[in-house]
C-alpha positions in Angstrom: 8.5 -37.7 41.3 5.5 -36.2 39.5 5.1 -37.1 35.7 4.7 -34.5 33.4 1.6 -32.7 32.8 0.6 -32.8 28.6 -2.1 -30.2 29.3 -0.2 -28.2 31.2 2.8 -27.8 29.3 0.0 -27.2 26.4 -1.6 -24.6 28.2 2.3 -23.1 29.0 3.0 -22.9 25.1 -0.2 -21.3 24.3 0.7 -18.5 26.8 4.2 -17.8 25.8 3.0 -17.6 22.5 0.7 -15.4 22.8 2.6 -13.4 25.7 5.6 -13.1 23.0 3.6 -12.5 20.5 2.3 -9.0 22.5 6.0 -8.3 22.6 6.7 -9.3 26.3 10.3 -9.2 27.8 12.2 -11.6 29.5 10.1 -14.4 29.5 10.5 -17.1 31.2 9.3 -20.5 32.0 10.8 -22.4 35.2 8.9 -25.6 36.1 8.3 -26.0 40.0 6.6 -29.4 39.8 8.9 -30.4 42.3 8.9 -27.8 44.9 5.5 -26.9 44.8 2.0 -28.5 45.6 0.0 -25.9 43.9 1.0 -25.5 40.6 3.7 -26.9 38.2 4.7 -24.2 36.2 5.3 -20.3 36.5 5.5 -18.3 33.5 7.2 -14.6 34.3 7.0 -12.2 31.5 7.9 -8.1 32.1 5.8 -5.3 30.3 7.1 -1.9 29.3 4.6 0.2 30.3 1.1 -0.1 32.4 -1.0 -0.2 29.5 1.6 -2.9 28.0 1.0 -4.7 31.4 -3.2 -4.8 31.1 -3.2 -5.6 26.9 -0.4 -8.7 28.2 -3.1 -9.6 30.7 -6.4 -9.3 28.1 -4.4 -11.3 25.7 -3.9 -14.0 27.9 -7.2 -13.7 28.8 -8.8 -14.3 25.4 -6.6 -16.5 24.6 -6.8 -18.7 27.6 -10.8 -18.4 27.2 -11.1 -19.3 23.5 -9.6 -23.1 24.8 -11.8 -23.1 27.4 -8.7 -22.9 29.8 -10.3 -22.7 33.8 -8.8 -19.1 35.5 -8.9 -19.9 39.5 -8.1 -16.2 40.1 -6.5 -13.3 39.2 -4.8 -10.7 40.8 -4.8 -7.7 38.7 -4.1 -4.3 41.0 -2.7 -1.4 38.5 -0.7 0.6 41.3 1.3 -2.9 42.2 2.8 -3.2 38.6 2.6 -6.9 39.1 -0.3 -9.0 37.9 -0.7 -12.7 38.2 -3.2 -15.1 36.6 -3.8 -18.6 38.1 -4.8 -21.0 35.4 -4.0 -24.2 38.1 -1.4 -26.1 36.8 0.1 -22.8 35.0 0.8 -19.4 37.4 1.8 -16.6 34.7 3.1 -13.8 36.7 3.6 -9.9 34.7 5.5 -7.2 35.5 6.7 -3.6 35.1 10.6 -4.1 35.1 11.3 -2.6 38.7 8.8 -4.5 40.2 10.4 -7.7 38.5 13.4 -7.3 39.9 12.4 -5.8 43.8 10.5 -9.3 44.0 13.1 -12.1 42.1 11.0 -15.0 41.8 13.6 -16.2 40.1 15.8 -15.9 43.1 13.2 -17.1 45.2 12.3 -20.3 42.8 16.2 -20.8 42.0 15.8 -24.9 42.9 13.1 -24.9 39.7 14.5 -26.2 36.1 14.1 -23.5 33.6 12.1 -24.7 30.7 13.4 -23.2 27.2 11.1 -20.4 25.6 12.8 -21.3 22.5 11.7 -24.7 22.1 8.2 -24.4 23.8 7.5 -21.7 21.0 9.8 -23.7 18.1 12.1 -21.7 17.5 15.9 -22.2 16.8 18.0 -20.7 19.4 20.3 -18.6 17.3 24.3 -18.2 17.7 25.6 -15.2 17.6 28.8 -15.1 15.1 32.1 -14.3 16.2 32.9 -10.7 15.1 35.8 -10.8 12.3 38.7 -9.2 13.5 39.4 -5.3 12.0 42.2 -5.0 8.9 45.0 -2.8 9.8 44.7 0.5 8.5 47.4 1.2 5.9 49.3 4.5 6.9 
């Protein structure tokens, strides 16, 4: 079993910060460590729009560059609607909606553990209260 990665998980906080921060959807975090040899985490995040899409990827970007984070690629095609950046240990993947769903990583990763956005970005996960039941009208 591989021990955890401090950096790593580091470098995944720093990205769903900033990637919730620009207002992405559905993010999610799903550690692969154990099924895969090339990275240990995939962070998925949906945009709304193309230009939603590229200002998720230039925030990453800048963000990822001001820590001196090493970027082993990126794939980055506008027509695709689905843009990936490899930062080793960390895969962040972005996507319009449709494209999200025509591809289910989550499907295809379903054996990962699903690490909680929540927590990585401190935040309390919030209950949502029981609606009251209505009075009876008087008649």
């Amino acid at each position: 079993m591989k021990l955890k990665n401090p950096a790593a998980l580091e470098t995944v906080k720093l990205c769903c910060g900033l990637l919730d921060g620009k207002k992405a959807g559905d993010l999610t975090v799903l550690d692969v460590s154990g099924q895969s040899s090339i990275t240990d985490y995939l962070i998925l995040a949906t945009a709304t729009s193309g230009p939603h899409l590229r200002a998720l990827r230039v925030e990453l970007e800048k963000g990822l560059d001001a820590v001196n984070t090493y970027l082993v690629g990126m794939e980055t095609s506008d027509e695709s609607g689905w843009m990936v950046i490899d930062a080793f240990d960390v895969m962040i993947h972005l996507f319009l909606a449709e494209t999200r769903e025509r591809y289910g990583l989550e499907r295809l990763w379903r054996d990962s553990s699903e690490v909680s956005v929540d927590k990585m970005l401190g935040r309390q996960k919030t209950r949502k209260a029981k609606a009251k039941p209505k009075a009876a009208k008087a008649t």
